[in-house]
N, C-alpha and C positions, 0 to 999 in steps of 0.2 A: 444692372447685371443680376442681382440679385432676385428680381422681379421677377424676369425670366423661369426661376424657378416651380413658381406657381402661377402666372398669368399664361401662359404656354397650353398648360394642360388644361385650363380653365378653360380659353379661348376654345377649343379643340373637343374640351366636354359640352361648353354650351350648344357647336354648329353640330354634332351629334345627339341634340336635345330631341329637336322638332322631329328627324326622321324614328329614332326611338322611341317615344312617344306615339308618335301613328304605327309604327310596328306595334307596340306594345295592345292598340286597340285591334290592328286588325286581328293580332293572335287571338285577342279575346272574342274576335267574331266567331274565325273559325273553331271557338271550343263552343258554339254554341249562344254566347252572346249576342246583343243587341247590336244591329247593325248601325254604326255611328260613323262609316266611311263611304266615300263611291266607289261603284264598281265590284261590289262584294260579291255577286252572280258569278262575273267573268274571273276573280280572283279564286273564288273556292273552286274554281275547273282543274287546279294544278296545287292542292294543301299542302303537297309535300314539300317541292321545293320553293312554294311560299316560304314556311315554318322552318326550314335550313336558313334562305335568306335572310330572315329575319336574325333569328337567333345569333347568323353565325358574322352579318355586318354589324348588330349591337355588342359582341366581345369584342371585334376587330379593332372598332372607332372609339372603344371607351378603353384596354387594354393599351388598343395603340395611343393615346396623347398621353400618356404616364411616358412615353421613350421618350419625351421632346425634353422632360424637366432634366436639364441636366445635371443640378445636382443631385435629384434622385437619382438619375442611372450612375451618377456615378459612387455613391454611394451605397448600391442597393444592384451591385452586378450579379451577384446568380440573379436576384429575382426579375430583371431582366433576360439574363437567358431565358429562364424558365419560361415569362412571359412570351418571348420569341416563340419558342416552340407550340404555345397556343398560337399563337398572334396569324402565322406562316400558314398553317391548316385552314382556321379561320377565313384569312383571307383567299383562299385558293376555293373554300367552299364559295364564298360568293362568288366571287369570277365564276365558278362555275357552275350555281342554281340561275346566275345572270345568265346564261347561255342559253340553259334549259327554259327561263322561262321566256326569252325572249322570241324560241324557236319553237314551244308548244301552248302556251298561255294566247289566248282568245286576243285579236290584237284589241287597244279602244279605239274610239272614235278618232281620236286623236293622231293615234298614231300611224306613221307610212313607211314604205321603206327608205327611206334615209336614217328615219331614228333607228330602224333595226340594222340596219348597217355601224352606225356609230356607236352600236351597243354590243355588237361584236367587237369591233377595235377594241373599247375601252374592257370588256371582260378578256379579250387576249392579253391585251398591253399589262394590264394588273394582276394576272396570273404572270407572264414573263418575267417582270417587276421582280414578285415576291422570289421565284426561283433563282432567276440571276443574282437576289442580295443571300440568297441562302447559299449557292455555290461559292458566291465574295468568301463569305464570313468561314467558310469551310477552308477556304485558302491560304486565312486570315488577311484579306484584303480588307482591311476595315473602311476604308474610305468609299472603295465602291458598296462596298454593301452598305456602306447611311446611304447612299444617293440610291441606288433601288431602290431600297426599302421605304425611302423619302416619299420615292416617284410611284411605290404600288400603295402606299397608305394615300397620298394624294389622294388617288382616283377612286379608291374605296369611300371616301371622304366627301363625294359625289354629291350624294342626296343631300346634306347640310347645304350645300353653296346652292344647288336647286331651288329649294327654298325662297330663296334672299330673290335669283333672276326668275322664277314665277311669279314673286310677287309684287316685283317690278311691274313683271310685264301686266298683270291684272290691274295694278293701278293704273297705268300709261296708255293700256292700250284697251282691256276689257275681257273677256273670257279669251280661255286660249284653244287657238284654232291647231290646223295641223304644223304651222310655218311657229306659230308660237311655242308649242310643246318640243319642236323638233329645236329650236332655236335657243329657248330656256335652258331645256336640257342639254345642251351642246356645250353651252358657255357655262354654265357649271362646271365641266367635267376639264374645260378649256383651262378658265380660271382657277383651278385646282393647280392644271399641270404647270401653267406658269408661275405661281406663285412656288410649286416645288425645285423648278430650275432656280428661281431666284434668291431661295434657300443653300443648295447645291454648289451652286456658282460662286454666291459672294464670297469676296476677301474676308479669310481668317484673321483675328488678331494675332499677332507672334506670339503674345506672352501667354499661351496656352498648349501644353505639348499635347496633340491628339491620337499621338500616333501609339503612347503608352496607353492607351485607353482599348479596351477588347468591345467596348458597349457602344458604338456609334450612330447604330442604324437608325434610328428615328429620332435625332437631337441636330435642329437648326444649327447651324454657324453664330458663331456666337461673335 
């Protein structure tokens, strides 16, 4: 149980390593820097809401796995609201620099419309997400607003699990084509949302009152 406390957040900082990380270099392309990414041509066509994206999924995914520790939230209630109210903006600018760039950024080789179809979905779904757990918590419905809030951190949480099924598919299969890109990327964003039902859903222990608790939104079932 206890574990829970710090292995949660941990797990959660590590799979926001690798997309952070390459964030952190492409920003340093576009200030000028040494190109050490692909695609650096077709990405500086749109700086701006590259450098939103970037900035505002690295607050989201590192702010957001501190709600999961529960006895930090619950310990440490304003500075979870507080953190909410970055959290909320944050996530709402990705959803929707994702829009922007998916509907004005150069497509790549890779990509067709089906990914830009699923890339719509997932920047509506997690914009929906964040506002429906913001109206919850306005209500004080605490239980739905963890399960939004669960469900739009998920899908922000994208690019980490991307990752893991790209580099699947490079070992198994070999560079990735348009069925690959569309396919990795899918099951990411797939395996996000189900793992966040499965959160959501599971049975509660009894011997824990949640209901006395105002700080729900992004703390697993315990």
């Amino acid at each position: 149980m206890k574990a829970s406390n710090w292995l949660i957040p941990t797990g959660l900082l590590g799979l926001s390593f690798v997309p952070a990380l390459a964030g952190s270099l492409r920003l340093a392309e576009l200030a000028g820097g040494a190109a050490v990414l692909p695609d650096g041509d077709r990405i500086g066509a749109l700086p701006v809401p590259v450098v939103l994206h970037i900035v505002s999924v690295t607050v989201f995914s590192v702010l957001g796995a501190f709600q999961f520790a529960p006895r930090f939230r619950r310990r440490r209630r304003g500075w979870h609201r507080v953190a909410g109210r970055v959290l909320v903006p944050s996530g709402l600018i990705v959803a929707g620099t994702g829009l922007w760039l998916t509907f004005f950024l150069p497509p790549a080789t890779v990509d067709g419309p089906v990914l830009k179809g699923i890339r719509v979905v997932v920047a509506v779904a997690m914009s929906t997400s964040l506002v429906l757990g913001l109206l919850a918590v306005r209500r004080r419905d605490f239980p739905r607003h963890r399960a939004w809030m669960i469900r739009g951190y998920a899908i922000g949480m994208g690019a980490g699990t991307q990752f893991f099924t790209q580099a699947i598919w490079l070992i198994a299969v070999g560079p990735l084509d348009l069925a690959g890109r569309t396919g990795t990327l899918a099951a990411g964003w797939l395996i996000n949302v189900l793992v966040a039902e499965w959160i959501i859903r599971r049975p509660r222990r009894s011997g824990v009152v949640r209901r006395q608790s105002p700080v729900p939104s992004a703390a697993p079932a315990r």
